[in-house]
C-alpha positions as CSV (number, residue, x, y, z in Angstrom):
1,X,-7.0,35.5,-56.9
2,X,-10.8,36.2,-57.6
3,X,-13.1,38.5,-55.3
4,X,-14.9,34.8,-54.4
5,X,-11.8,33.6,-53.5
6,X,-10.2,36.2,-52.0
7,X,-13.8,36.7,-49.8
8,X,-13.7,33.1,-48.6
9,X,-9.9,32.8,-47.7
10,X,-10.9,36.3,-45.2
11,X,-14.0,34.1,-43.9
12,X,-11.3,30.8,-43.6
13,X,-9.3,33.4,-41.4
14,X,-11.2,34.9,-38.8
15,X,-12.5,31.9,-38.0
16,X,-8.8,30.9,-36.9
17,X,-7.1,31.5,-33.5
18,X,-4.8,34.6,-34.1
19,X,-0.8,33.7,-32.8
20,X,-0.1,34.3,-29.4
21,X,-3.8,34.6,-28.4
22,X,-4.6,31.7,-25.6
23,X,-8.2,30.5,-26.5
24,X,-10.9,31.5,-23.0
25,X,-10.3,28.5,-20.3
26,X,-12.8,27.9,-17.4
27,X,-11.3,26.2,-14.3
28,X,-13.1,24.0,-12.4
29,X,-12.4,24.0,-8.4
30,X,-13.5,21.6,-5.9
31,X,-14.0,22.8,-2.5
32,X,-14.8,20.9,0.4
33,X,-15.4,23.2,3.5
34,X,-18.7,24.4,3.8
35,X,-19.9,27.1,1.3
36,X,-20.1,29.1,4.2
37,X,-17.0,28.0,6.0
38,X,-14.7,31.8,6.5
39,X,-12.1,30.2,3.6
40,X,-13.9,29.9,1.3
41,X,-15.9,32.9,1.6
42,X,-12.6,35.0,2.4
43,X,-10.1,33.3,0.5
44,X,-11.4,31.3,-1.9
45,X,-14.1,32.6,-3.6
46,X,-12.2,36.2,-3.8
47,X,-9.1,34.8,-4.9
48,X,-11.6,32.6,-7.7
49,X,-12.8,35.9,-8.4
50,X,-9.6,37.6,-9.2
51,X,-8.3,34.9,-11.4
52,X,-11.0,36.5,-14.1
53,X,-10.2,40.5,-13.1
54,X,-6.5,40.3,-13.9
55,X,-7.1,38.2,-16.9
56,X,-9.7,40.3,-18.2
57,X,-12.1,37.4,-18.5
58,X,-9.9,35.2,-20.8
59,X,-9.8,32.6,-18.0
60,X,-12.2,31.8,-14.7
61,X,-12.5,30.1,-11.6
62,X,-16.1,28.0,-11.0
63,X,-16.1,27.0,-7.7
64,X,-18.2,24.0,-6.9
65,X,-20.6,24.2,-4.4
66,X,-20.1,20.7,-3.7
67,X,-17.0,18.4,-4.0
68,X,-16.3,16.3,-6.3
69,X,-14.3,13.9,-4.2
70,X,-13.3,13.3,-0.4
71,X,-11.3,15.6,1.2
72,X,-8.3,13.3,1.5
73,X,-7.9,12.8,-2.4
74,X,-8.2,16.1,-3.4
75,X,-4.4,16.5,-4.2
76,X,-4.9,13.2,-6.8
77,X,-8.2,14.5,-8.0
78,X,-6.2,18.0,-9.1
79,X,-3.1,15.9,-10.6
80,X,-5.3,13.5,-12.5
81,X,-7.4,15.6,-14.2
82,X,-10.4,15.4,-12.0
83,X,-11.0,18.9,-11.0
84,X,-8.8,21.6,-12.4
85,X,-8.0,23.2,-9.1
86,X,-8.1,21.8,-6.1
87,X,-7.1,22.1,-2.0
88,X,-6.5,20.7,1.2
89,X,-4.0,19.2,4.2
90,X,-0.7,18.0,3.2
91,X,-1.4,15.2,5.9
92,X,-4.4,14.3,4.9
93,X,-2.1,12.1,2.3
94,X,-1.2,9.9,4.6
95,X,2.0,9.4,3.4
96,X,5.5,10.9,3.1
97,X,5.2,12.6,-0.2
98,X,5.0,15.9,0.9
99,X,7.6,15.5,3.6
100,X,8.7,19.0,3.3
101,X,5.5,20.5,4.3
102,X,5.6,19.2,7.8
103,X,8.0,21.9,8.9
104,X,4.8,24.3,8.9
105,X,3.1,21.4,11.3
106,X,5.0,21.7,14.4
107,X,4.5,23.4,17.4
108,X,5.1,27.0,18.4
109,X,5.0,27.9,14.5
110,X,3.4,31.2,15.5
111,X,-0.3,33.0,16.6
112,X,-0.1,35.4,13.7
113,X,-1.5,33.4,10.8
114,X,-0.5,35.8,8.1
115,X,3.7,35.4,8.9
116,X,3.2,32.1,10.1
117,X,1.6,31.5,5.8
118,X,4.1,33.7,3.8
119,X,6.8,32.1,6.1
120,X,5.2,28.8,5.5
121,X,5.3,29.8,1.6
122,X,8.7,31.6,1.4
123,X,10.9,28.7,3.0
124,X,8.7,25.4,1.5
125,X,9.2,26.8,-1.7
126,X,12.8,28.2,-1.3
127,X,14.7,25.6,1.1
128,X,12.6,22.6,0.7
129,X,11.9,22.5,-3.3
130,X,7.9,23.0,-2.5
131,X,7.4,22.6,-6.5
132,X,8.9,18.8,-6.5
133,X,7.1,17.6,-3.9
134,X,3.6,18.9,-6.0
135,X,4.5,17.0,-9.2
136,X,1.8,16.8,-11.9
137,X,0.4,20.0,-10.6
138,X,1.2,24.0,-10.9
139,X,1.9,24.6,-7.0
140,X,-0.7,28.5,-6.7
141,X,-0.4,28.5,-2.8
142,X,0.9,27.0,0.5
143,X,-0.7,28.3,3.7
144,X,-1.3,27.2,7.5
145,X,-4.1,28.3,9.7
146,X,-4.3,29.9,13.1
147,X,-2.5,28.2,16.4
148,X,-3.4,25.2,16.7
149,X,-5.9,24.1,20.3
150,X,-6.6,20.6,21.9
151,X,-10.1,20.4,22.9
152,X,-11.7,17.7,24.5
153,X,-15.1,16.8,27.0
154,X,-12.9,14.7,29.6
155,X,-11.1,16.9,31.2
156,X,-8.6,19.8,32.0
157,X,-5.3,18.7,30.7
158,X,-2.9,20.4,34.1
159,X,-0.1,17.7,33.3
160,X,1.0,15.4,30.9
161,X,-0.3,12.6,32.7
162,X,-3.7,14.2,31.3
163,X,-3.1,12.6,28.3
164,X,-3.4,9.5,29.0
165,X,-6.0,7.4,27.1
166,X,-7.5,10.6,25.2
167,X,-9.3,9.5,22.1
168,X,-8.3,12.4,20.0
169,X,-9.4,13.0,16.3
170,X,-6.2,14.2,14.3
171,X,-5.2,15.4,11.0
172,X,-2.3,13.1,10.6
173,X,1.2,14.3,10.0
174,X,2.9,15.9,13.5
175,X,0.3,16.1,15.6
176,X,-0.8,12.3,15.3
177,X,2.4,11.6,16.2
178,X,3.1,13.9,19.5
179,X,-0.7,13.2,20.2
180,X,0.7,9.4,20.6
181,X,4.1,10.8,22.2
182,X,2.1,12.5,24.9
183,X,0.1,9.3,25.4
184,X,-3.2,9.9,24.1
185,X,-4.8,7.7,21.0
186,X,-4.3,9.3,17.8
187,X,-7.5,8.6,15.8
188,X,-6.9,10.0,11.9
189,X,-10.1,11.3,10.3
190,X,-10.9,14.5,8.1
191,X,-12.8,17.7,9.4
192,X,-15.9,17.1,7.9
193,X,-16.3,13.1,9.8
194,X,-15.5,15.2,13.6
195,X,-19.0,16.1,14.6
196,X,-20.6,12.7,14.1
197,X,-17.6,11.1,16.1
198,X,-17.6,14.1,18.5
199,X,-21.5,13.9,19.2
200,X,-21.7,10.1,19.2
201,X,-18.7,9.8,21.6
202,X,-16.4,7.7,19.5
203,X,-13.7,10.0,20.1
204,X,-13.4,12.5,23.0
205,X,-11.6,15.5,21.5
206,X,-10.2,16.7,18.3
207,X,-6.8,18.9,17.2
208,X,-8.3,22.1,16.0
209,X,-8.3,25.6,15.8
210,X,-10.5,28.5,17.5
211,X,-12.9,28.9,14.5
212,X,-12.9,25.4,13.3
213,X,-15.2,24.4,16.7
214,X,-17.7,27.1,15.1
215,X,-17.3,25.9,11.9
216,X,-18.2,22.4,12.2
217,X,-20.9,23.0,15.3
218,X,-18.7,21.6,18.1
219,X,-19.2,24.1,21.0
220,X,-21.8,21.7,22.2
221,X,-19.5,19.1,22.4
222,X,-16.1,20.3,23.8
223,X,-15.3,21.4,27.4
224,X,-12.1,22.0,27.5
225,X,-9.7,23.6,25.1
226,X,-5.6,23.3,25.6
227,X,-3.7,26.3,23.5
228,X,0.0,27.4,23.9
229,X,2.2,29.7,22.7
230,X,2.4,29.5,19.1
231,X,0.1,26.9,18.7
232,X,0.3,23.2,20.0
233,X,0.4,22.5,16.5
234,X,-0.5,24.0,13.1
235,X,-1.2,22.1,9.7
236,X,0.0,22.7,6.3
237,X,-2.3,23.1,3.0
238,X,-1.9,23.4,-0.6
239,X,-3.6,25.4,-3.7
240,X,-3.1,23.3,-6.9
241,X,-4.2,23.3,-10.5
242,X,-4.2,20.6,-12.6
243,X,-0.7,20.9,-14.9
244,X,-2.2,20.2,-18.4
245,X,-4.6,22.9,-17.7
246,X,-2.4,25.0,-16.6
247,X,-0.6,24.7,-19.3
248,X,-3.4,26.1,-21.6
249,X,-3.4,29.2,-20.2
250,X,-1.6,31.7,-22.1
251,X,2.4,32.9,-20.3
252,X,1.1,36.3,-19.6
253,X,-2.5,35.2,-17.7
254,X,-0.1,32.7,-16.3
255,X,1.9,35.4,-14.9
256,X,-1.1,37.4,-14.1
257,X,-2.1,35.1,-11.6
258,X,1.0,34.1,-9.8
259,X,1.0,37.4,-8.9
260,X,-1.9,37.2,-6.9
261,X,-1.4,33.6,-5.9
262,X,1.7,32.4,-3.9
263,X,3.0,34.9,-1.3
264,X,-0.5,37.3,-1.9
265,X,-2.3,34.1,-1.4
266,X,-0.7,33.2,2.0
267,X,-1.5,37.3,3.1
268,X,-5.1,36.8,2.1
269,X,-6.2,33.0,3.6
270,X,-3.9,34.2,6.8
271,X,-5.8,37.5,7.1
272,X,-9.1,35.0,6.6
273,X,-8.0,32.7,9.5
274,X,-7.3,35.3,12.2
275,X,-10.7,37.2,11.5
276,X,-12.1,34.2,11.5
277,X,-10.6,33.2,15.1
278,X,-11.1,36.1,16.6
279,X,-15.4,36.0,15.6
280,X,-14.9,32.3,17.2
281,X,-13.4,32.9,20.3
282,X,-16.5,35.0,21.7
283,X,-18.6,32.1,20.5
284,X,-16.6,29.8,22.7
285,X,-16.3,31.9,25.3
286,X,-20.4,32.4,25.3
287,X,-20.7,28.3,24.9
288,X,-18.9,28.0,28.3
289,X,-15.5,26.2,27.2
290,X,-12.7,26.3,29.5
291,X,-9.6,27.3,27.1
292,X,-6.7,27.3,29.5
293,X,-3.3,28.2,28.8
294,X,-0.8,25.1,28.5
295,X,1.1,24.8,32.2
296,X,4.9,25.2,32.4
297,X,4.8,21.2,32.4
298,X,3.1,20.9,29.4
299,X,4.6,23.5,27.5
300,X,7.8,21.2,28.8
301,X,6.5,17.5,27.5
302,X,5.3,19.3,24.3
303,X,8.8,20.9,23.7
304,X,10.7,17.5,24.6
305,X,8.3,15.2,22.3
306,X,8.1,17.8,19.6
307,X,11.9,18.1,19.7
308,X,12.2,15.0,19.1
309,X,9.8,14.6,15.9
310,X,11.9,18.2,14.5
311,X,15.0,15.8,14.6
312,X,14.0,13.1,12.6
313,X,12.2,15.2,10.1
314,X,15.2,16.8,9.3
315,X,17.4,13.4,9.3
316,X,14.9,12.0,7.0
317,X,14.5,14.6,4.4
318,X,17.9,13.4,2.9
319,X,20.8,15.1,1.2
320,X,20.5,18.3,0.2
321,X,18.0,19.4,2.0
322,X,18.9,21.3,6.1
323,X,15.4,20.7,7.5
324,X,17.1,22.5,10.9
325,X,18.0,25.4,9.4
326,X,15.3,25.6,7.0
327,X,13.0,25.2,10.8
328,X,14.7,28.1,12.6
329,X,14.5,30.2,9.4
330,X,10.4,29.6,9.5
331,X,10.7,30.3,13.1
332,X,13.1,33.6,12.7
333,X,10.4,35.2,10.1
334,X,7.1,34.4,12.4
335,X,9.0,35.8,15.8
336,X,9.1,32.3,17.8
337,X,12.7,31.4,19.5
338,X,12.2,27.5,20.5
């Protein structure tokens, strides 16, 4: 081989990939909460962040500022392609392919939103084949937020009989249904549509937590607020990437950030819910809303109706999977006896 020849085989070679070496990849997230909602700035945006620390810069996390699709489709929008990672509510679906998930939606889950996420996490994943139910994505995180409240501008809900005839915003998933069990009208929409509907009067509550009536600038339209033990209700959310990309990270940056995703994910959005609760409550309490603990009666209707719902979750989730046990498991690990 000639000095040219050997000198332009060297150039020919360090211009190639060298084996083993994962090329840098930039992920793409869409996020729909508001830039400043505490999620994003507490969860999100850290976790983002992270992504390129234990990688050592070989792949990142851009956030959008804005997203690049409605709330509802963000699952599709991370399994097509659309965005590389993506979030949001299981029941914002609207149908039953993430049946599994709705054992993190019922009530008394738990007040701690930390256990009530790793529990959430832990048994999805381990009892209820979480992964499946994600297909065409690389499942990074399953979570739920604080207790769940009904508020409303009608009035103090003493009985069950209060109920009746609420127009009451929902998620979907279990609480649409025991909304409609209790006898008020379940009305489906996503967080971001509330305060127009709430302001305008086309509904007359909403299913939500403490620091979601901050959030999304309700305090001026709510009255009264209904919590009980463990939550009326609690919903259920997802962290996805896109599997293709996924799959162009290298094995060890993979494994660098399941490490802090999963389980470590579920500590950190649970420890950004229940800060940001306990900011919201002293906001509502300042706005002049009446949050009354759920009467022995309610608590009672609640238990009967939601009872019911538990049973034919579990009968419906088929062979192979025991939605009961895999309930009072979720239930053992967050403290709640039901």
């Amino acid at each position: 081989m000639t000095a040219k020849t050997l000198a332009a085989a060297l150039a020919l070679s360090l211009t190639l990939p060298l084996p083993g070496l994962a090329a840098d990849v930039e992920l793409v997230l869409s996020s729909w909460l508001p830039p400043r909602h505490p999620i994003v700035v507490n969860a999100i945006r850290p976790w983002a962040e992270e992504v390129e620390a234990v990688t050592e810069g070989r792949v990142s996390v851009r956030v959008l500022g804005k997203a690049a699709g409605s709330p509802p489709a963000h699952f599709d929008m991370a399994r097509d392609g659309v965005a590389d990672i993506t979030y949001g509510l299981h029941s914002f679906s609207q149908d039953d392919r993430f049946k599994g998930s709705q054992i993190g939606q019922f009530s008394f889950i738990g007040d701690d939103a930390v256990s009530a996420s790793e529990a959430f996490w832990t048994v999805y994943t381990e009892d209820l084949g979480a992964q499946a139910e994600h297909a065409g994505t690389r499942l990074l995180g399953l979570f739920v937020h604080g207790p769940g409240l009904i508020h409303n501008n009608v009035r103090r809900i003493e009985t069950p009989a209060d109920f009746a005839g609420l127009k009451i915003r929902v998620p979907g998933g279990y609480i649409a249904e025991l909304t409609a069990a209790l006898g008020a009208d379940a009305l489906f929409m996503s967080s971001p549509e509330v305060y127009e509907k709430l302001s305008r009067g086309v509904i007359d509550g909403v299913a939500f937590t403490y620091e979601a009536l901050t959030a999304f600038n309700l305090t001026d339209y709510v009255k009264f607020s209904l919590k009980a033990p463990g939550g009326v209700y609690n919903t259920t959310w997802f962290l996805v990437a896109n599997e293709a990309r996924w799959a162009e990270i290298s094995q060890q940056d993979q494994a660098a950030i399941e490490a802090i995703s999963g389980l470590a994910f579920a500590r950190r959005v649970g420890e950004a819910w229940n800060g940001a609760d306990a900011a919201a409550v002293s906001e509502i309490e300042a706005a002049g809303i009446d949050v009354h603990p759920a009467s022995d009666a309610v608590v009672a209707a609640i238990r009967e109706k939601g009872a019911a719902l538990e049973q034919a979750w579990a009968a419906g989730l088929g062979e192979g999977r025991d939605g009961a046990a895999a309930l009072a498991r979720l239930r053992g690990m967050t403290g709640v006896s039901n």
